[in-house]
C-alpha positions in Angstrom: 29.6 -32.2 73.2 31.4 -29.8 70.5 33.0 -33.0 68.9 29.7 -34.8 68.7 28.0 -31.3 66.9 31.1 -31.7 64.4 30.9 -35.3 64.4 26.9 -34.6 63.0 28.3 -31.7 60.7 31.0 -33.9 59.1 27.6 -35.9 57.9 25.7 -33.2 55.9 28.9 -31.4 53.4 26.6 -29.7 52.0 25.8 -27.6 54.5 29.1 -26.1 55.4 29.9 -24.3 59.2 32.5 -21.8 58.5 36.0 -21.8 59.6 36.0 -19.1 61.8 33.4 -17.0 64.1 34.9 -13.6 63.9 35.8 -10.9 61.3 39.4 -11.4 59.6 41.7 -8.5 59.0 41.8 -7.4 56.0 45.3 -7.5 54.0 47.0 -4.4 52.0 46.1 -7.1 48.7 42.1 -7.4 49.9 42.2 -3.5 50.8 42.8 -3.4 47.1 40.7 -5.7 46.1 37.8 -3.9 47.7 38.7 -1.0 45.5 39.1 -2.8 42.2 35.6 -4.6 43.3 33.8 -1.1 43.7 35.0 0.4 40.7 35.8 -2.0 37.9 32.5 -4.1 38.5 29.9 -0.7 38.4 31.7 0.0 34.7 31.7 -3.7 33.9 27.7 -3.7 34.5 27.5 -0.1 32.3 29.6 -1.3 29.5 27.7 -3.0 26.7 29.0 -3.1 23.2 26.9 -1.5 19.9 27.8 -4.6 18.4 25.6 -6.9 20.6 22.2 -5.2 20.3 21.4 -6.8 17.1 23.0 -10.3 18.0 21.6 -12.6 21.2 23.8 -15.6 21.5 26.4 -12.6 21.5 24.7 -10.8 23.8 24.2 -13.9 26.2 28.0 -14.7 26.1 28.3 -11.4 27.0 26.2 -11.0 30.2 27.7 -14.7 31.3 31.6 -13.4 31.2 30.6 -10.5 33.3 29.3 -12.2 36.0 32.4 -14.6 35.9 34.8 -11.9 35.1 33.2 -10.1 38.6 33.0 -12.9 40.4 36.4 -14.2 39.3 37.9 -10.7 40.3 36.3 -10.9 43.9 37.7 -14.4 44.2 41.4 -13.3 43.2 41.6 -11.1 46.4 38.6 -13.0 48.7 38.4 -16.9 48.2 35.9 -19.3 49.2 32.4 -18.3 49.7 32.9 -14.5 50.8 30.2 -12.0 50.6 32.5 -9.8 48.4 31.5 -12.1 45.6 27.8 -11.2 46.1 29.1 -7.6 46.0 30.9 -7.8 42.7 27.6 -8.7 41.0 26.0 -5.6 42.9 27.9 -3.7 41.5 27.4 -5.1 37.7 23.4 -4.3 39.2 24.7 -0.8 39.8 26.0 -0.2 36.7 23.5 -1.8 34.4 21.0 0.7 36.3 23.4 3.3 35.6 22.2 2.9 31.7 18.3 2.6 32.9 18.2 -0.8 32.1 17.5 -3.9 34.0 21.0 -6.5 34.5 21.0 -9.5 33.1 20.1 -12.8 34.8 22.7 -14.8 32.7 25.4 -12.3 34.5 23.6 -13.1 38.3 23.3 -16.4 37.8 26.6 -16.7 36.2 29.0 -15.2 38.5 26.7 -17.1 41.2 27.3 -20.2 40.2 31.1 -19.6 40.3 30.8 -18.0 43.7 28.8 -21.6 45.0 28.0 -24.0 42.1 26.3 -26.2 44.3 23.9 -23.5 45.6 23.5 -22.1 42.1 22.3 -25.3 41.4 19.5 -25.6 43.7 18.5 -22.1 43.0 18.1 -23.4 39.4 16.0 -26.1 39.9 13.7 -24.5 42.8 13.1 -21.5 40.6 12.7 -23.6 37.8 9.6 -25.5 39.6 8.7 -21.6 40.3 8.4 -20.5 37.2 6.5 -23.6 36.2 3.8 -22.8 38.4 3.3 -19.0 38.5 4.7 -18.3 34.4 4.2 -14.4 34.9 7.3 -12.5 34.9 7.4 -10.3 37.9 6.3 -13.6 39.7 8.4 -15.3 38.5 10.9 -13.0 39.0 10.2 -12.5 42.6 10.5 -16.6 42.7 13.9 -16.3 41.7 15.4 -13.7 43.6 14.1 -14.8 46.8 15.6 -18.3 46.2 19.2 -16.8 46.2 19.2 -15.8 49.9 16.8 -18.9 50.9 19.6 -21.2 49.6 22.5 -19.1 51.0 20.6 -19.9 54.3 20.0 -22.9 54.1 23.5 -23.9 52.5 25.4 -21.6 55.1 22.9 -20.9 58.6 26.3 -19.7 60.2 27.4 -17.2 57.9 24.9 -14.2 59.0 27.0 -11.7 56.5 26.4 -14.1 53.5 22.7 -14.3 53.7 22.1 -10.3 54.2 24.8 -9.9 51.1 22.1 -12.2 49.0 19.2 -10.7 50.1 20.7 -6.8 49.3 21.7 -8.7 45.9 18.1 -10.0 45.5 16.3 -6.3 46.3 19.0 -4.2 43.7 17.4 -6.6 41.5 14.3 -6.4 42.0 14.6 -2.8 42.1 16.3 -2.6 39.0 13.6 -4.3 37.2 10.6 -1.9 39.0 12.9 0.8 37.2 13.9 -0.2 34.0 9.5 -1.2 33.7 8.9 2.2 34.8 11.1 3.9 32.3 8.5 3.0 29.6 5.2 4.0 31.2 3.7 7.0 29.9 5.0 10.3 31.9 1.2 11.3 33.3 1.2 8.2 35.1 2.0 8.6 39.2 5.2 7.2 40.3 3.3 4.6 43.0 1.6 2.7 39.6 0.8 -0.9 39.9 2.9 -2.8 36.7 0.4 -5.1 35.3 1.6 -9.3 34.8 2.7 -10.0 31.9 3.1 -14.2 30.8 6.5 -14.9 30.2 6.8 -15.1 26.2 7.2 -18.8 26.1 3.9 -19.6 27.6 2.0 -17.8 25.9 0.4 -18.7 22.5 1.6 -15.7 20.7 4.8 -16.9 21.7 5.9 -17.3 17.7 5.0 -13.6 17.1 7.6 -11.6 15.9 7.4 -7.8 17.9 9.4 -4.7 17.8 10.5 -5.8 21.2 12.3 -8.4 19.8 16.3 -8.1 18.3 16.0 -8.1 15.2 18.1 -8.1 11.7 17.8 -5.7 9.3 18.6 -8.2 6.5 15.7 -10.2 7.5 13.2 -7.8 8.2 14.0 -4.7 6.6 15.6 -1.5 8.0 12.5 0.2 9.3 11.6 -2.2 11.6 15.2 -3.1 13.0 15.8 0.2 13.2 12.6 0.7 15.4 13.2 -2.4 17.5 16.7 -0.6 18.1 15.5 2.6 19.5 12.6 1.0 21.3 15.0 -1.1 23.1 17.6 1.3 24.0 14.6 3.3 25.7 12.6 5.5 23.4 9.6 6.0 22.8 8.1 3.7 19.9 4.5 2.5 19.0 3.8 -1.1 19.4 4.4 -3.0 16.7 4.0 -6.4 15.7 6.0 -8.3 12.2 4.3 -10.8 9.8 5.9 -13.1 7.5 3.9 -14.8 4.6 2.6 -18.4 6.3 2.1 -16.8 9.6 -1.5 -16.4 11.6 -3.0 -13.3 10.7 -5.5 -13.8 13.3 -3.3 -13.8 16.1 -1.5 -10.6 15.0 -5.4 -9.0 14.6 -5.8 -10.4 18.3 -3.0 -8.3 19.6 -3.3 -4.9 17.8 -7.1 -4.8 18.5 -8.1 -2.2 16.6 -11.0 0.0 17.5 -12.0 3.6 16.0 -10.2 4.9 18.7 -7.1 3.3 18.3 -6.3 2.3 14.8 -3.6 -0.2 13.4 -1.3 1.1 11.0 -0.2 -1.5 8.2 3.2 -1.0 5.8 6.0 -2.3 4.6 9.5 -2.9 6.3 11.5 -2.8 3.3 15.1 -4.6 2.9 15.5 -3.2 -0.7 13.8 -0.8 -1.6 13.3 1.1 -5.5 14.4 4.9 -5.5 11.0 7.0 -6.1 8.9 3.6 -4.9 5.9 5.3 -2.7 5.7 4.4 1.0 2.1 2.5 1.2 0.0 2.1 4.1 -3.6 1.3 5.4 -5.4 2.5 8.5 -7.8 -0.2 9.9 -10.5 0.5 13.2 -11.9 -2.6 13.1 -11.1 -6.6 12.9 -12.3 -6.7 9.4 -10.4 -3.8 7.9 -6.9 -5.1 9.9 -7.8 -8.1 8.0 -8.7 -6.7 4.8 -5.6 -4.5 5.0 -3.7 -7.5 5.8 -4.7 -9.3 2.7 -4.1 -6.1 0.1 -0.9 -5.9 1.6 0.4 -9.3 1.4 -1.5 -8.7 -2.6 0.5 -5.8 -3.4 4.0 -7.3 -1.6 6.9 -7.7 -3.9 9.9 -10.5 -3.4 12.1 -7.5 -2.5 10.0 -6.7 0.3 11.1 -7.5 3.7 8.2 -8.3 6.1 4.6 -6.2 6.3 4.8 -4.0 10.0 1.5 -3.6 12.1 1.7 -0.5 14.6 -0.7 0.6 16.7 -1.3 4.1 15.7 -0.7 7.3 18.1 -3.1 10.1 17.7 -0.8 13.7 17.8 -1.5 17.0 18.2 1.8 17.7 16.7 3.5 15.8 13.9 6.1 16.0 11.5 9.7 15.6 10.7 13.3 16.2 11.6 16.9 16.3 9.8 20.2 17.7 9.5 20.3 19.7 6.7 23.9 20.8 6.6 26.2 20.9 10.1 25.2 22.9 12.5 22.0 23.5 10.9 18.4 21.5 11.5 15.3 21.8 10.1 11.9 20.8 11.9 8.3 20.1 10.2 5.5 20.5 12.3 2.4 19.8 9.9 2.9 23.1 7.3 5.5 24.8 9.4 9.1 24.8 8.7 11.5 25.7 11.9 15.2 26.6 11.9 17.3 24.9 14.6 21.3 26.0 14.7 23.6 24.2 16.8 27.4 24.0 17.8 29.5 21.5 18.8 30.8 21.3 22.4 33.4 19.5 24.1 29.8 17.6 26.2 28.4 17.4 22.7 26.2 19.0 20.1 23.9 21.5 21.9 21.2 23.9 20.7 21.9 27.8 21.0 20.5 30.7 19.8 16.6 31.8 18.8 14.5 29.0 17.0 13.6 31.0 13.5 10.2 30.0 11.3 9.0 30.6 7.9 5.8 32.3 9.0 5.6 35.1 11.6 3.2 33.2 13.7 2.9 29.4 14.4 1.2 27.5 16.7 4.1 24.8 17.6 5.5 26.0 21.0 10.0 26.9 21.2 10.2 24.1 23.6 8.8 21.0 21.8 11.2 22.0 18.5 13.7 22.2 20.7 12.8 18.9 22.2 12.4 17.1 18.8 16.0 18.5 17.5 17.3 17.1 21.1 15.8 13.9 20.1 18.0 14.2 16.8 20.9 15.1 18.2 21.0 12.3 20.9 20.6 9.7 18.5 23.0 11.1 16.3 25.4 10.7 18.7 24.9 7.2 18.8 27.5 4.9 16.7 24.6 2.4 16.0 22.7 4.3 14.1 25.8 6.3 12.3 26.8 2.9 10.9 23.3 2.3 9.4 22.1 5.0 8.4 25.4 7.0 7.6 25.8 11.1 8.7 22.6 12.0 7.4 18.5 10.7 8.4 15.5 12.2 9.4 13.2 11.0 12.3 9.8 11.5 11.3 7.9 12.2 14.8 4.4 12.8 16.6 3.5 14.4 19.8 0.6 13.4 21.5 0.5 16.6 24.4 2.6 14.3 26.7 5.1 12.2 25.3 7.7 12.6 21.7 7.4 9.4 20.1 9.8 8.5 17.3 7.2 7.2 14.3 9.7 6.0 11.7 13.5 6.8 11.4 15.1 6.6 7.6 18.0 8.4 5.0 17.2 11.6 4.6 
C-alpha cells in the first residue's frame, strides 16, 4: 500500500512529501546559523541607505537583494525548503518595523521566490487575478499575504511547520502595514480606527498626478517640494499636497484638493532656482473657482526658472511660526510676534534641550512645552544626513500647530 501512495506521489512533483517525518538535530554550523538568522536579518530590514529615498529603481534593487541576501543566508546553514527561510524574511519584517515603516513586498516576494520559485510563482499569478478584481490596497493586500501560506499548503500538505512559518510571515505583514497606516493618523483619533480603502494608484484616474507622496527630484521639481515629499515620507507631519506641470489637467488637481471655506488650498511655487530677494507668492482659494483662478494667475506669473506650481491643502493653527539655528548651541523660535530662546548642548545620545526657555516679552501666550517640541522637531531633523547634504548646517522649518498635532509647513536656507 505505501509503494502504491509513492507510486501516486512520484506523478504530481509538484507537490513534494518531505523526506523525513520527524525533527532533525540541529548541527554546531545550523546552531549558528540560527543566530546569524536572528540578528543579521532584523538589521538587514532596519538598514536603508539616505541615498535611496530620492531614487526608486535604486530603492527596488535594494528591497530585492535583501530578501535574497536573507534568504540566501538561511539557505547557507538550512537547505531546501526549511521554515528558517520564512524566518529570515521575518526578521527583515521586524526590522523594517523597527523604523515605523511597512517592509517592502519586492524583499518578501524576493527572498520567497528563492526559498520555492515554483510556489512564488503561483503566488504571483493568484494574487495577480486578486488584485485584478478587488484594486483597493488593503484588499489587495490581504489577497496577497493569504496566498503565501495557501500555496505553502497546497505545495507542501506534509510539512505542518512550513505552513504555520507562512502564515506568521503573512500576519507580521499585515501587521506591519496596520502600523506603518496608523503612524500617520491624526493623534486624537482612538487606536481601534477603521483605515479607510484606498484604490491602488494605478487604477485610479488620477493615477498621472504627481503628489508629495511620491519620490521626487529636486532638480525637477524644485527644492520645496522634494524637500516636503522627503519629510512626509520618512514620517512627519506634512499637508497634502499635490504638483502641476504646465499641460497637465487642472481639473483633476481641483478635484482632489476640494477646497471649501473651511479648508482652503494653498497655491505657490516650488522653485529650482530661485532670484535672491525674489518674494515668495501664494494664493488662498475656498472654492472651485478661486483654485482655478489661482491656478491660472499662477501659471501667468510663472517664470522658465520656476520648477513646478505646489497645491496644499491648508492647516488652520492656533500656533504658527518659525524655527532656526542661529549660532550652535543656540535656537531661536517665532510664534506669531514672539521671539523664544532655546540653548542646547551636545551629548554623546545627541543634541538635547537644557536649561529655562527665555522670551523677549515678560508674558506670552505660547506654552514651554510646544517650543520645546518645535526646537525637538529641529533638532531631530538636523540630525539627519539627508537634509545636511541639501540644505547645508543651517535652515529654518517654518511650522503650525493646530492644538493637536506639529506639522512641518515648508522647510528652507535660513
Amino acid at each position: 500500500m505505501n509503494n502504491i501512495f509513492q507510486s501516486i506521489l512520484s506523478l504530481t512533483p509538484y507537490f513534494q512529501p518531505p523526506t523525513r517525518f520527524y525533527p532533525e538535530t540541529m548541527t554546531i554550523e545550523q546552531l549558528l546559523g540560527v543566530l546569524l538568522i536572528l540578528t543579521v536579518c532584523p538589521l538587514m530590514g532596519a538598514l536603508k541607505p539616505q541615498w535611496l529615498k530620492f531614487l526608486w529603481q535604486q530603492e527596488t534593487l535594494w528591497a530585492i537583494g535583501q530578501g535574497v541576501a536573507a534568504v540566501g543566508l538561511a539557505r547557507i546553514f538550512f537547505s531546501g525548503t526549511s521554515e528558517w527561510h520564512l524566518i529570515a524574511l521575518m526578521g527583515l519584517v521586524v526590522g523594517a518595523s523597527l523604523r515605523k515603516v511597512q517592509v517592502s513586498l519586492w524583499s518578501i516576494f524576493a527572498g520567497f521566490g528563492l526559498h520555492d520559485p515554483v510556489s512564488a510563482g503561483i503566488v504571483a499569478l493568484l494574487s495577480g487575478v486578486g488584485v485584478m478584481c478587488f484594486r483597493t490596497e488593503r484588499q489587495s493586500l490581504l489577497v496577497v499575504l493569504a496566498m503565501l501560506p495557501l500555496v505553502t499548503a497546497l505545495r507542501q500538505p506534509w510539512n505542518s511547520s512550513l505552513i504555520i512559518m507562512a502564515g506568521f510571515l503573512s500576519g507580521l505583514i499585515y501587521l506591519s502595514y496596520d502600523k506603518a497606516k496608523k503612524a500617520g493618523l491624526p493623534n486624537n483619533l482612538p487606536g481601534s480606527v477603521q483605515l479607510p480603502e484606498t484604490e491602488l494608484k494605478f487604477f485610479r484616474s488620477d493615477a498621472a498626478v504627481v503628489t508629495l507622496d511620491d519620490r521626487l527630484l529636486p532638480i525637477r521639481v524644485g527644492q520645496p517640494a522634494a524637500l516636503l515629499s522627503e519629510l512626509r515620507r520618512d514620517g512627519y507631519s506634512v499637508p497634502d499636497g499635490w504638483l502641476i506641470y504646465p499641460g497637465d489637467d487642472l481639473e483633476t488637481v481641483i478635484a482632489l484638493a476640494d477646497p471649501t471655506p473651511q479648508l482652503p488650498a494653498i497655491v505657490r511655487y516650488s522653485h529650482t532656482q530661485k532670484s535672491e530677494g525674489q518674494p515668495e507668492k501664494t494664493w488662498e482659494a475656498k472654492g472651485d473657482g478661486e483654485l482655478r483662478g489661482a491656478l491660472v494667475q499662477a501659471f501667468d506669473g510663472r517664470e522658465e526658472k520656476t520648477g513646478v506650481i505646489m497645491v496644499q491643502s491648508k492647516v488652520w493653527g492656533v500656533f504658527s511660526g518659525a524655527v532656526r539655528e542661529v549660532v550652535p548651541g543656540y535656537l531661536l523660535v517665532t510664534s506669531g510676534k514672539e521671539r523664544f530662546e532655546v540653548r542646547t548642548r551636545s551629548q554623546d545620545s545627541g543634541t538635547q534641550i537644557v536649561g529655562k526657555i527665555s522670551a523677549n516679552v515678560k508674558t506670552y501666550e505660547t506654552p514651554d512645552r510646544l517650543i520645546t517640541e518645535v526646537a525637538d522637531l529641529l533638532l531631530k531633523v538636523q540630525q539627519s544626513e539627508s537634509y545636511r547634504k541639501q540644505l547645508g548646517s543651517g535652515f529654518a522649518i517654518d511650522w503650525i500647530h493646530d492644538g493637536e498635532k506639529l506639522w512641518i509647513w515648508d522647510i528652507r536656507q535660513s
